[in-house]
C-alpha positions in Angstrom: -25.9 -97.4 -25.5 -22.9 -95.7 -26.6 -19.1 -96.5 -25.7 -16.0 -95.2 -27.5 -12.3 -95.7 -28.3 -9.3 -96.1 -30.2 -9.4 -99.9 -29.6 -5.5 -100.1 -31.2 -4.9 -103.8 -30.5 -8.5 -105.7 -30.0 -7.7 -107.1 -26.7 -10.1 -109.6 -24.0 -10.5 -105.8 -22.0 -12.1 -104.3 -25.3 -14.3 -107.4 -25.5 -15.1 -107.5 -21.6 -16.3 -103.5 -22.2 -18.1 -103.6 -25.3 -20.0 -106.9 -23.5 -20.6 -104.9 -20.4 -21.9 -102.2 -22.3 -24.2 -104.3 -24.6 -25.8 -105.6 -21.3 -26.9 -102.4 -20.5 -29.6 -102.4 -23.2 -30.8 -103.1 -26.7 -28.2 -101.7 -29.2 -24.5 -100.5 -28.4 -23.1 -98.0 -31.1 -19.2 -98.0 -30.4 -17.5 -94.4 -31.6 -14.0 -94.9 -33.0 -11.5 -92.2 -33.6 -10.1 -92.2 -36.7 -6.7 -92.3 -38.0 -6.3 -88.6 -37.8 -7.7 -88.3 -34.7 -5.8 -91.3 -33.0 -2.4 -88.8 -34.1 -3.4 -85.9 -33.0 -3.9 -87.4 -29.3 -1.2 -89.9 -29.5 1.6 -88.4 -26.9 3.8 -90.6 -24.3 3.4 -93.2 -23.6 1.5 -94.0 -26.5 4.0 -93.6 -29.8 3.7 -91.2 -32.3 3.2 -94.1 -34.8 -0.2 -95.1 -34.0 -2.5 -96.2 -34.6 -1.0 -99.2 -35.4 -4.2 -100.9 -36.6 -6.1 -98.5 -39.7 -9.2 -97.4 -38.6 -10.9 -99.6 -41.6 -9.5 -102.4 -40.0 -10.2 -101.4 -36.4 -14.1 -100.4 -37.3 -14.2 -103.6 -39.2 -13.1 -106.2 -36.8 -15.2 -104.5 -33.8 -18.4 -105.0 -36.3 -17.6 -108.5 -35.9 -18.1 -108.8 -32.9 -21.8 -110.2 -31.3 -21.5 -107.4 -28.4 -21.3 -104.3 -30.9 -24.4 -103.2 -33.5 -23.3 -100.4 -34.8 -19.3 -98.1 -35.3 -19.1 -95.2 -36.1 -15.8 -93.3 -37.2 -15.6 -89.6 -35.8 -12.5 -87.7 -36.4 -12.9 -85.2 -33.6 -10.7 -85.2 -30.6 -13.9 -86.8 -28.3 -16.9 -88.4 -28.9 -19.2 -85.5 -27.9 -20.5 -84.2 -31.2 -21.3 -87.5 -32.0 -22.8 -88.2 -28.2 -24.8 -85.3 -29.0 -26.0 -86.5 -32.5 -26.8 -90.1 -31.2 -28.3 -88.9 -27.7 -27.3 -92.7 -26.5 -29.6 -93.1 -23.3 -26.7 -94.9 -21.7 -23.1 -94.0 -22.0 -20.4 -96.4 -20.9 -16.4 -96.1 -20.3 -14.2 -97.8 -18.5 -13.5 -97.7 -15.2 -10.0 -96.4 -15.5 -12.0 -92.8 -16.0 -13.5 -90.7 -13.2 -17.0 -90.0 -13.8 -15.9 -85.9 -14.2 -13.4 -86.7 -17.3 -15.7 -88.8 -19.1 -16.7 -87.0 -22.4 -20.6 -86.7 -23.2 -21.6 -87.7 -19.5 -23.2 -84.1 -18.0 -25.3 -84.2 -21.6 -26.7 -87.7 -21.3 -27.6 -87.3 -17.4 -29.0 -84.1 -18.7 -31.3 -85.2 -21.1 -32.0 -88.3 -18.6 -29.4 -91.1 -19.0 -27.3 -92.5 -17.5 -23.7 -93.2 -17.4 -21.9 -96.9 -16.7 -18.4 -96.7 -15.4 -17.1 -100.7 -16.3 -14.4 -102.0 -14.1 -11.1 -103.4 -16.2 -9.6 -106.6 -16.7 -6.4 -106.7 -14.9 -3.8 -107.3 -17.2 -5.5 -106.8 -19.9 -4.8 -103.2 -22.1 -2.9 -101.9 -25.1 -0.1 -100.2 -23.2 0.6 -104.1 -21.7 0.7 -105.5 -25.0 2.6 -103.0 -26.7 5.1 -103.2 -23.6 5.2 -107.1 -24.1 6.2 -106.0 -27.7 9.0 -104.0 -26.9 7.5 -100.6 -27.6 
């Protein structure tokens, strides 16, 4: 299984998708964008000063966790060269995307997996803790 982020501010939603997407089979690789790649995308609402969490530190406590065998840092804009690389036979996002906007999924149906849409914990996402922070 495959699943990727920015995962800026570990949060109980990260934890709920990376537990969903762990259920879905024997190994979950988790791609995170690296620092460079986190700027380059970061646009309103997100500030222009994030990540606010180094990607050392955000690869490093997502390894920690029981849900998650493998990260991977890719400093592309999306996941797909690395998608294409691992050839995960299950790919899983969050429900928030539309199964058309979600990066990698016409390659992994196409070589005969499948993709996992997760719903989201309400109340539970960066933007609402950095908003809770005054930012």
């Amino acid at each position: 299984m495959f699943t990727n982020g920015v995962f800026d501010l570990l949060h109980a939603g990260h934890v709920a998708l990376l537990e969903a997407a762990r259920a879905e089979g024997d190994a979950l690789v988790v791609g995170v964008n690296n620092d460079a790649s986190v700027r380059r995308l970061a646009k309103a609402p997100p500030p222009p000063d994030r990540p606010l969490v180094s990607a050392d530190d955000r690869a490093r406590l997502l390894a920690a966790l029981a849900a998650v065998d493998c990260v991977v840092l890719f400093d592309e804009d999306t996941p797909l060269t690395l998608i294409k690389r691992l050839r995960p036979d299950v790919l899983v996002k969050g429900a928030d995307y539309a199964r058309e906007a979600i990066v990698g999924a016409a390659e992994v149906e196409g070589w005969g997996g499948r993709v996992v849409r997760v719903p989201l914990v309400a109340g539970k996402s960066t933007t609402d803790l950095l908003r809770k922070l005054g930012r």
